[in-house]
C-alpha positions, 0 to 999 in steps of 0.5 A, a space after each residue: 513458490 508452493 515448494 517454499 511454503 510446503 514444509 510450513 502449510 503441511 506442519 499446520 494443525 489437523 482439522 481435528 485439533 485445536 490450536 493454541 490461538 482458540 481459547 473459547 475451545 480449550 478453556 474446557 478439556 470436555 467441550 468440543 472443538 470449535 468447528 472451522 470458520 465458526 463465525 462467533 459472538 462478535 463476528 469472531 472466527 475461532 478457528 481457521 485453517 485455509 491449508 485444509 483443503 477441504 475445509 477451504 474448498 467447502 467454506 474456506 474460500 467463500 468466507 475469506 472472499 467475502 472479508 476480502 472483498 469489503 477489506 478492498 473497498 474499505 482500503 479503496 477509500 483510504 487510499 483515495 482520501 490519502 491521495 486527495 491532495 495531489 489533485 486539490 493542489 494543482 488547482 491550489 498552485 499558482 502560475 508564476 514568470 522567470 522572476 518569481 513573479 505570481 502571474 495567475 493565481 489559482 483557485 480560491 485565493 490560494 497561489 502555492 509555489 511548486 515547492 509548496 505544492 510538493 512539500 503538501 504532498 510529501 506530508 501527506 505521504 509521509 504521515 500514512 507512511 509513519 501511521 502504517 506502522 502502529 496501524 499494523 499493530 493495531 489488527 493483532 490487538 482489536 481485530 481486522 474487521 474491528 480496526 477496520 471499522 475504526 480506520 474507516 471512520 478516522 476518514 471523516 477527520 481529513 476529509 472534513 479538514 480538506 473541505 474547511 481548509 481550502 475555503 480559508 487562503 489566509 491561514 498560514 501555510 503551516 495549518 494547510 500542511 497540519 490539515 493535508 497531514 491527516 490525510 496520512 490516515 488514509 494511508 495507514 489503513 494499507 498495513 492493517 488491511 494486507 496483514 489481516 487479509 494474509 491470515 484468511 488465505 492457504 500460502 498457495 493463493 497469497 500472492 493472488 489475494 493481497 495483489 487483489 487487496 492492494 490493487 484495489 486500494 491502489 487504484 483509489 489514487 486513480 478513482 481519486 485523481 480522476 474523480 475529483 476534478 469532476 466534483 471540484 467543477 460542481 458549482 465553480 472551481 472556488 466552491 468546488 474544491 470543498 467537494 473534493 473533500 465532501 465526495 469521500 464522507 459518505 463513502 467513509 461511513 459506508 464502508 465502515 457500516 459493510 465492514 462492520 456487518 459482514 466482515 470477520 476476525 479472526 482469533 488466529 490473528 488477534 493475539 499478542 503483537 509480540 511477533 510483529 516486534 519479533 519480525 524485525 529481528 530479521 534482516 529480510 524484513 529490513 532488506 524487503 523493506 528497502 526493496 518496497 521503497 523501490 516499488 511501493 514508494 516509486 508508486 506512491 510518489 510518482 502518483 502524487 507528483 505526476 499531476 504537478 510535474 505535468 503541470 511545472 515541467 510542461 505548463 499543462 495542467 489541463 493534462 494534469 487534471 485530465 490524465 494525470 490519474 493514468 498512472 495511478 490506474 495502470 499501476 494499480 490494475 497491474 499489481 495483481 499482475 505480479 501476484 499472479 506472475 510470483 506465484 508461477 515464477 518466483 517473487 525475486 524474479 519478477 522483482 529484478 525484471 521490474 526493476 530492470 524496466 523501471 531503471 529503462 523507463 526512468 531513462 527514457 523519462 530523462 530524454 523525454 524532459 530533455 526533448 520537452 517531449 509530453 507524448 515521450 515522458 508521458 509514455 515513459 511513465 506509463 511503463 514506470 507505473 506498470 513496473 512499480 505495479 508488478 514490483 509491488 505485487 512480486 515483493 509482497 508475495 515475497 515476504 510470505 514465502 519467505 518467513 515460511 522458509 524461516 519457518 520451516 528452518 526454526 523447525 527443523 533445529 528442534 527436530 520437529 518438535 512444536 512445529 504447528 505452533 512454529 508455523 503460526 508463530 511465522 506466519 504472524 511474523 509474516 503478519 506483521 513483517 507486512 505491515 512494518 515493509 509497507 510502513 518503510 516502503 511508504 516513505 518512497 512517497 514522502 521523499 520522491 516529491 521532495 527530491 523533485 522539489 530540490 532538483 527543480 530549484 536548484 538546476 531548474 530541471 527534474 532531469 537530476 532527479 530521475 537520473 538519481 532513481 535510475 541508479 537506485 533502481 539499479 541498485 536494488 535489482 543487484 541487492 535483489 538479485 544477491 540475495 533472493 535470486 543467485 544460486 546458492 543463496 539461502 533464499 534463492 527463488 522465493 
């Protein structure tokens, strides 16, 4: 990978210069420059260049871990309060006989169809999916460690809604679905978070940390999955359900208090967001966007449904309520994984693996619903969810390596000329492609319970469903390797 960003990192400017992107430095032509990672009035950094090596090795490094770090846990909590519902609805479903007939409600009053428990969960992901879009604007306008403050806060909105709309069984479905629809602000904070974190570090080191970035905001579907069933228990499932919401106001707060005292923004990132705008002009951004959906959106909708389908397709939802946060975890715990494998092998290659491995395990899913074998489907899903994970972390070091190949290219057609400011400009391309691919890509979660809801009303099975995630599984690692991976092409082994 480093021989794709070479031709844009080494373009960069010295540490002596200073850039376009610092205008506190340049606004007076006898001032001197800003010195590197300065941190500022407002906790703003004027001037920041991760390839310099010697800066980075002296306080490059430590200050981009640091913002790395509460950039995690911010977006940790985002993403568990984002997934609260598909472990709240499990509780929420009723059990119903071949008729229809209800036979068991659930708790508090509430007795939710499959298809409504799966159509709460596909509004909740399709709002995050739809806010991660202005949510990526949103860094280059206020600044990551400003917006990330704000986002953080927004949490208290659907957190305080799950914990009042759950005591109420006899309001209309529409206002449960408006209240799980907040829930989708929790999503968003995913595209802010990874785009203002690929500004922090060298090209060398971006497949490692926005794996990490991601991962711990993954895995909040886990903590979130296993988590909230403890509470829920606290004081009586009827009562508890309120606490799956109370669990995360605190936790809100906390984290938008960190990212307040001890994160940083970064004037290289707060800038017009004309190249987020300028970003889809390129058809890579669309292409890995429709890869994401593969990864990501597997991810994000098998999470969400895991627990309910556990509980329709076997009638164990104290499986569902006990493991269904595996998947999640080991899905999560191995996007880093993939990072890691990219920045060795090449982010195309790893993602045509994982595809190949999603496509396999898919089948064996199939079979494992056909048999009424748990331990079957149970196992297939865990190598799903490591596949997804590996993909997620493989695709995302892909769009970086490849807008610096872009990069390189737009300078080369001036014979050099502007190449430093051709390099930020696509590396802010890079910035916002990030957050417009997890914006498409989110909206696998929206879809994927919607399709398992068609499935099992229509043939009574989901089996249909998986047969058609086979296919497109399969698809996407012929596209893949069209593109990214076959010799001759322009981005071959990005």
């Amino acid at each position: 990978m480093s021989t794709t960003a070479t031709p844009a990192a080494t373009a960069a400017a010295p540490p002596s210069a200073t850039p376009a992107s610092a205008p506190s430095a340049s606004a007076d032509p006898a001032a001197a420059p800003v010195e590197l990672g300065v941190v500022g009035p407002g906790r703003w950094i004027e001037r920041w260049d991760p390839q310099d090596e010697g800066f980075w090795a002296s306080r490059g490094r430590a200050i981009a871990r640091r913002n790395l770090v509460f950039s995690i846990l911010a977006e940790h909590i985002g993403f568990s309060v984002w997934m609260l519902w598909s472990i709240v609805v499990v509780s929420m479903s009723g059990t119903f006989d071949a008729t229809g007939a209800l036979v068991t409600a659930g708790a508090n009053g509430w007795a939710l169809t499959a298809g409504q428990a799966l159509t709460v969960l596909a509004t909740a992901s399709g709002v995050g999916a739809a806010l991660r879009i202005p949510y990526t604007f949103a860094v280059p306008i206020f600044g990551g460690r400003n917006w990330t403050v704000v986002s953080a806060l927004l949490l208290l909105v659907p957190t305080l809604g799950l914990a009042w709309v759950v005591q109420h069984p006899e309001l209309p479905f529409w206002v449960l679905l408006v209240v799980a629809g907040t829930a989708g602000l929790g999503g968003g904070n995913f595209a802010s978070s990874m785009a203002n974190i690929s500004f922090f570090y060298p090209e060398r080191e971006k497949g490692w940390a926005l794996g990490l970035n991601a991962a711990g905001g993954n895995i909040g579907v886990a903590v979130a999955q296993k988590a909230v069933p403890l509470v829920i228990g606290l004081g009586g499932v009827a009562a508890g359900l309120s606490n799956a919401g109370l669990l995360y106001v605190p936790l809100a707060i906390v984290s938008a208090v960190l990212a307040y005292r001890l994160m940083d923004n970064l004037r290289e990132a707060k800038a017009d967001p004309g190249p987020t705008a300028r970003a889809t002009r390129h058809l890579h951004t669309w292409l890995m966007a429709l890869l994401y959906i593969g990864t990501f959106g597997s991810f994000i909708g098998y999470s969400a449904a895991f627990p309910t389908l556990l509980k329709v397709v076997f009638e164990r939802g104290d499986i569902a309520l006990a493991y269904g946060f595996l998947g999640a975890l080991v899905g999560s715990l191995s996007r880093p994984l993939g990072g890691r494998l990219s920045d060795r092998l090449g982010g195309s290659v790893v993602t045509v693996g994982a595809f190949l491995v999603m496509a396999v395990a898919g089948l064996v899913a199939v079979v494992g619903v056909q048999e009424r074998s748990l331990p079957l489907f149970f196992a297939s899903f865990m190598a799903l969810f490591v596949a997804t994970g590996v993909g997620n972390g493989s695709t995302y070091r892909m769009i970086p390596a490849i807008f610096s190949r872009l990069g390189a290219r737009e300078a080369g057609t001036d014979g050099g000329a502007g190449t430093a400011e051709t390099a930020l400009e696509f590396k802010r391309r890079a910035a916002g492609a990030v957050g417009i691919i997890s914006a498409v890509g989110a909206f696998g979660g929206f879809v994927i319970p919607f399709v398992y809801k068609y499935a099992k009303e229509e043939y009574g099975s989901i089996v249909p469903a998986l047969q058609v995630y086979v296919g497109v599984f399969l698809v996407l690692a012929v596209v893949t390797w069209a593109v990214y991976l076959r010799r001759g092409a322009t981005m071959a082994k990005v």
